[in-house]
N, C-alpha and C positions, 0 to 999 in steps of 0.2 A: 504494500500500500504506500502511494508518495508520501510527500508530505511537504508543505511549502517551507521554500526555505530563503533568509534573506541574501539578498545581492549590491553590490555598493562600496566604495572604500573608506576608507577613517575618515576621510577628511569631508565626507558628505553629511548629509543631515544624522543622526540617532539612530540607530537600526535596532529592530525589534522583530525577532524570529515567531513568527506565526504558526502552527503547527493547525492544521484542519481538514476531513476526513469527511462530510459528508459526501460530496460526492464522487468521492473516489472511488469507493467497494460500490459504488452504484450500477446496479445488473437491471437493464431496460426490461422491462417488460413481470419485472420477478420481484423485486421485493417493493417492501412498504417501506415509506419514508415518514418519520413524524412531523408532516407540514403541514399548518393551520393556520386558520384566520386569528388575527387578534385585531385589538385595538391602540393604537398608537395617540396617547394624547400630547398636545402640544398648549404651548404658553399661555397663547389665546384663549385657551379653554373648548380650542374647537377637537374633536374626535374626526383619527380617520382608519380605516378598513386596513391590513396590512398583510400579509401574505408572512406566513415566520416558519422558520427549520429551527428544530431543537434536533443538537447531535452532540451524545455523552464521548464521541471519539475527537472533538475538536477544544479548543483550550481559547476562544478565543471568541467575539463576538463582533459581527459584520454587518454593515447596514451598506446599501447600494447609493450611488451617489446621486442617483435620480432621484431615490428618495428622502434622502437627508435635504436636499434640498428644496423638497414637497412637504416639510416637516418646520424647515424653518431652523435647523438647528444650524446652532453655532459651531465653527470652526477652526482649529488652531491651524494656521497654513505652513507654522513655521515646524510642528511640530509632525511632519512625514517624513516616511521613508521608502525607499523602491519595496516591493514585495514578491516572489516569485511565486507563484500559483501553478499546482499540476492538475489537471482534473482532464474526463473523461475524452474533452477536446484536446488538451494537450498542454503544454507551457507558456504561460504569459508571465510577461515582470508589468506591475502594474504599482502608480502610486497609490500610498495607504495613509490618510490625513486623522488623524485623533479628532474624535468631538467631544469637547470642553465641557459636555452639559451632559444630565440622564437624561437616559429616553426611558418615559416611563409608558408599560403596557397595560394592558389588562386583558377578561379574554370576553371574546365578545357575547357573551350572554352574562357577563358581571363586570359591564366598565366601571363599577366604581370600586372595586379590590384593583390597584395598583400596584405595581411592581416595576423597581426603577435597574436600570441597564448602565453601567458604568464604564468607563473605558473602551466605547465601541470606538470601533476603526472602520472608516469610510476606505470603500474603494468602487473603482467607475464601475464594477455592475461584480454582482455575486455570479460565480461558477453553477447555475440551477441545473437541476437534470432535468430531462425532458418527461416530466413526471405528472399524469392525471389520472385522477381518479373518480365515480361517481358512485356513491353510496348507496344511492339510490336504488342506483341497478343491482348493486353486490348484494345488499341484507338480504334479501327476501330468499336467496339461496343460502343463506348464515343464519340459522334461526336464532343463534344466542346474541347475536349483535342485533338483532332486530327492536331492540327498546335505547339501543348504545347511539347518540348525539354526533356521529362523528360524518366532520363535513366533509362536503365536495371538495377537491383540489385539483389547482393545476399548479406544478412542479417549478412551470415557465417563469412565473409570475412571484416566487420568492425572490424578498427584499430585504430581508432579518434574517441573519445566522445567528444562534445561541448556543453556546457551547457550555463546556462541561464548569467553568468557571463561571458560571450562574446553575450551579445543580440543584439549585433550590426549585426550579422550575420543567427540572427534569426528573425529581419523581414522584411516580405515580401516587396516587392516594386510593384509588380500586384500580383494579386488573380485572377484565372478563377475558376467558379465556374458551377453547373449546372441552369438552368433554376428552377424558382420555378415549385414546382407539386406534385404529389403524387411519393412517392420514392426520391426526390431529397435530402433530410436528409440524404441519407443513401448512397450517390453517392461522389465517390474521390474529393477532392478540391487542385487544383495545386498552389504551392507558389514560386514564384520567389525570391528567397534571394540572397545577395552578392555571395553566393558559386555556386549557378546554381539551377534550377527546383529541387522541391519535391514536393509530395502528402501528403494528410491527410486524414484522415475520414477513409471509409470501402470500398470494394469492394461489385459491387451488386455479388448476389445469383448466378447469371446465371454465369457471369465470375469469380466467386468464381470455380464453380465446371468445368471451363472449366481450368483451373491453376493448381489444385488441386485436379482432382479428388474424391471434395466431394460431 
């Protein structure tokens, strides 16, 4: 598995080695990714919609620079550094700029539990996998997730990386899981975390190819 590493010599700005992992072990068509809506509040007091990745394999927390700039947040300019990124597409060195301010979330069916994001690092767009989902379609063939909250995603459209340095939002407080059996290893498992429902694990075979057309 890569793992981004920094690039630059002494005499250049600060450097700070980044280590992060979601989409690296990322297998199209086969696993679940914990990506979900939250809500992103800003100074003004206005609420807006966000697309967020929580991933216990990253140490680090990343906000897309379209969107920090859709947020209004403030920006240290002096305080970047080049970052090297390996993911699914391939290597880019990109710049990584500090934001000076929390981003406080919450998750979107209780914007008013807060929870604030420290030390993100902006850079011009997060490594997304090409990742959707519809729930809709999946329960009704999952009988035990059939009362489980867990929304529709597209992969595309993540803006928020959260990593293991905010763990506090990475664990679950219920687990529904399947029934022991044959295939149940290989069946979605729903986690309820502070931000709202995600899944883990795989998709079966059958509603793989009913998603996917593979």
């Amino acid at each position: 598995m890569n793992s981004p590493n920094v690039s630059g010599s002494p005499e250049e700005a600060p450097q700070q080695e980044i280590h992060c992992t979601a989409c690296y072990g990322y297998q199209p068509k086969k696993s679940l990714l914990q990506v979900l809506p939250v809500i992103a509040h800003r100074k003004d007091g206005q609420q807006t919609e966000v697309l967020a990745m929580l991933d216990s394999g990253c140490d680090c927390k990343l906000i897309s620079a379209a969107k920090a700039f859709e947020l209004g947040l403030v920006r240290n300019q002096e305080d970047s550094q080049k970052v090297t990124i390996t993911d699914v597409n391939g290597t880019n060195t990109v710049e990584s700029i500090n934001i000076v301010q929390p981003i406080f979330l919450s998750s979107s069916k209780d914007p008013y539990r807060k929870f604030a994001l420290y030390d993100v690092q902006m850079i011009p767009a997060l490594p997304s996998p090409s990742y959707q989902i519809n729930w809709s379609d999946v329960k009704p063939n999952l009988s035990y997730l059939r009362d489980v909250d867990l929304p529709d995603v597209n992969g595309e459209d993540v803006s928020i990386l959260i990593g293991s340095n905010n763990g506090r939002l990475l664990v679950p407080s219920e687990i529904v899981q399947p029934a022991p059996g044959p295939g149940a290893a290989r069946l979605p498992i729903a986690l309820r975390t502070p931000l709202g429902w995600v899944a883990v694990n795989c998709l079966p075979n059958a509603t793989k190819s009913k998603l996917f057309g593979i």
